[in-house]
N, C-alpha and C positions, 0 to 999 in steps of 0.2 A: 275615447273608447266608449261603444257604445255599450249603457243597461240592458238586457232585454230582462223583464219581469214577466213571467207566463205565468197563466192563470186558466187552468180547466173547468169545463163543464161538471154540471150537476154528477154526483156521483165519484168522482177522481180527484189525485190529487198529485202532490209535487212528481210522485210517482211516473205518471200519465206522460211527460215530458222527455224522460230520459234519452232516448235515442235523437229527438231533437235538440235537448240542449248539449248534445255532445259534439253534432255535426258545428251549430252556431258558434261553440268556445273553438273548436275547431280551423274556426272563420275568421276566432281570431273576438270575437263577442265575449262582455262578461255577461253572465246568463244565471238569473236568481228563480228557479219554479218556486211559485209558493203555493202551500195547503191552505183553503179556506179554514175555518171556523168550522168546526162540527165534522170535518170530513177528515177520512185516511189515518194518520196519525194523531188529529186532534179530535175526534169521536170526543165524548162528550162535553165538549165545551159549547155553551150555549149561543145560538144564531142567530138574527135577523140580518137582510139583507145589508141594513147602513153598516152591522156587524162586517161582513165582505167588503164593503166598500171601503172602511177603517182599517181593515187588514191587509188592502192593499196601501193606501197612504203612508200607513206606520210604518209597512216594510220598506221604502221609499226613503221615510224620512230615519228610520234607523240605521241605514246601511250606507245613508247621505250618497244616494245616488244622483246623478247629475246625466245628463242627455239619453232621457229612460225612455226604452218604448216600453209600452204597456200590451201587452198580448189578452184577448179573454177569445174562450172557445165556448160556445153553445151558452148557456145561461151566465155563463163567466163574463159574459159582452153589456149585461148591466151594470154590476159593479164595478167592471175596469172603464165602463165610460163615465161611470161617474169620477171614479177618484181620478180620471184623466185631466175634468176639469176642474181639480181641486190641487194638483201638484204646480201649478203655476209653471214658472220659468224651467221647471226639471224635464219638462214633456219634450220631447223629439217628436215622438209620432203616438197614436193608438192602432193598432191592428185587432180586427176582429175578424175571429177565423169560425165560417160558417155559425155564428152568434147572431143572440137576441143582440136588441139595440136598447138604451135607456128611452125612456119616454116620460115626459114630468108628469108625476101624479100615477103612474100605470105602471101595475107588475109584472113580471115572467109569465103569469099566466091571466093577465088580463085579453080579452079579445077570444081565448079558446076555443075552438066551436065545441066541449062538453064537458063536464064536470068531473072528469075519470081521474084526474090529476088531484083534486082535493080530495076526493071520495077516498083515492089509494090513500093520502097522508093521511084524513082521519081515521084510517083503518089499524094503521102503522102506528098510533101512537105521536103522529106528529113528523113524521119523516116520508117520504118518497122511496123506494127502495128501489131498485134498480130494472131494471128490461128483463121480460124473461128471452133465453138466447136467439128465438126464431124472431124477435123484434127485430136486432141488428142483422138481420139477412140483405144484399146486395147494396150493402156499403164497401163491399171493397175489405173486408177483415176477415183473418184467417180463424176457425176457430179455434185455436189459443188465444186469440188478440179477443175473440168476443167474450171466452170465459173469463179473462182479465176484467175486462168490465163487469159481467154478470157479477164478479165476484167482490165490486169495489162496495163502497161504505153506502149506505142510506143517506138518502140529503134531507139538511134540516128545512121542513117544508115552511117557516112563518120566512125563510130567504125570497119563494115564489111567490109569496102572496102578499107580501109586505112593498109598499110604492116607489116607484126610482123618486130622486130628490136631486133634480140638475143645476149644477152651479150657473152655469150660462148655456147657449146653444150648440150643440155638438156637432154640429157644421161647421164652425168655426177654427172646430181643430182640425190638428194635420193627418189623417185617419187613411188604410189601407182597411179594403173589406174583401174577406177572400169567399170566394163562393163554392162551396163544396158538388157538384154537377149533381152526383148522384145521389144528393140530395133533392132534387129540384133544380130547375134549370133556371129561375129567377130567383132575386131578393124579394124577402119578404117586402109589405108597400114601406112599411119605418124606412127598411135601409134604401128604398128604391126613391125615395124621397132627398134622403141623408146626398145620397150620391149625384145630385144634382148641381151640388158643390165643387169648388175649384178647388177647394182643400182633402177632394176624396178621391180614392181611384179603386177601381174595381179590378179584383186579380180573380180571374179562378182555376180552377182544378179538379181533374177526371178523376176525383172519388170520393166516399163517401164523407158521411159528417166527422167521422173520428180522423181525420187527417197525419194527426204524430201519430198514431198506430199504423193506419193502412199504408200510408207515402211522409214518413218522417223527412228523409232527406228533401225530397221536393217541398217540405213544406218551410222546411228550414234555409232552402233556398229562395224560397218567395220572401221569406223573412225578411233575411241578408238583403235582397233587392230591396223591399221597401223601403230602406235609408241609403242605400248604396250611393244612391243619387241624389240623397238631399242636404 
């Protein structure tokens, strides 16, 4: 039976999943979302990124899962690649769906072309708050689906600014990267690098970056296929 462990982007949390992890249990998958540190139901408890990274491991190794994909979506794509390479023999696959990538030494917002991301947390108190609604415009989400988001928790900003820490090279593992179109029609260069690998395969998908909101089902079927076959 396979784990899937999903894990969202800045802002969201186990929440964010639901309609995909119903299709996946559905499939016949056991299917554990989990909340970061700091976000949704766990608001104030205190964050740095290896914090994420630990929260994914822990829940891994508390639920003694065995043949686990690891899912992260948008910033959720550094932590889950790190603790990818930290579960050892537990790992099946990583998927990372329209996600940053880990990088040794560099954070979420290392590379940015401006400063508007720190300037917001210092503003904040220390947190990132969320888009206002005309951000998320032609990704594919209903406005319900975007005031869902508008309305999620603040992210603890020392998770963006604090350095990935990689066990070994993340080419190495067995990784699905799904490309969100209407997001951009390439991989950032990390992942267009990454993908030069025999251990990677590139899937994508005609909509935006929120994918379990805009196309849950399809995305839950990309899922299901990534191990279908392995």
């Amino acid at each position: 039976m396979t784990d899937f462990v999903l894990v969202a982007g800045t802002w969201l949390g186990a929440w964010a999943w639901d309609e995909v992890a119903a299709e996946l249990r559905g499939a016949g998958h056991d299917v554990h979302p989990l909340t970061l540190s700091g976000l949704a139901e766990k608001q104030g408890v205190p964050a740095g990124q290896q914090t994420h990274v630990r929260d994914i491991v822990d829940e891994v190794e508390r639920l003694g899962l065995r043949d686990v994909v690891l899912v992260g979506h948008s910033y959720a794509g550094i932590p889950v690649g790190q603790a990818a390479g930290r579960i050892g023999g537990r790992l099946r696959r990583v998927v990372f769906v329209d996600a940053n990538v880990p990088v040794d030494g560099e954070s979420f917002l290392s590379g940015w072309p401006s400063d508007s991301v720190r300037q917001s947390i210092a503003e904040h108190d220390g947190f990132w708050p969320p888009l206002a609604a005309p951000d998320y415009a032609g990704q594919g989400l209903t406005d319900a689906q975007i005031t869902r988001i508008v309305d999620a928790s603040p992210h603890p900003g020392a998770t963006l600014t604090e350095p990935a820490v990689l066990a070994g090279p993340l080419g190495e593992l067995p990784a699905t990267y799904v490309k969100c179109l209407l997001d951009g029609d390439e991989p950032m260069s990390a992942v267009a690098e990454l993908l030069k690998s025999d251990q990677w395969e590139l899937v994508e998908m005609a909509t935006g970056h929120w994918p379990m909101f805009s196309q849950p089902r399809e995305l839950a079927r990309v899922l299901h296929a990534s191990v279908a076959g392995s």
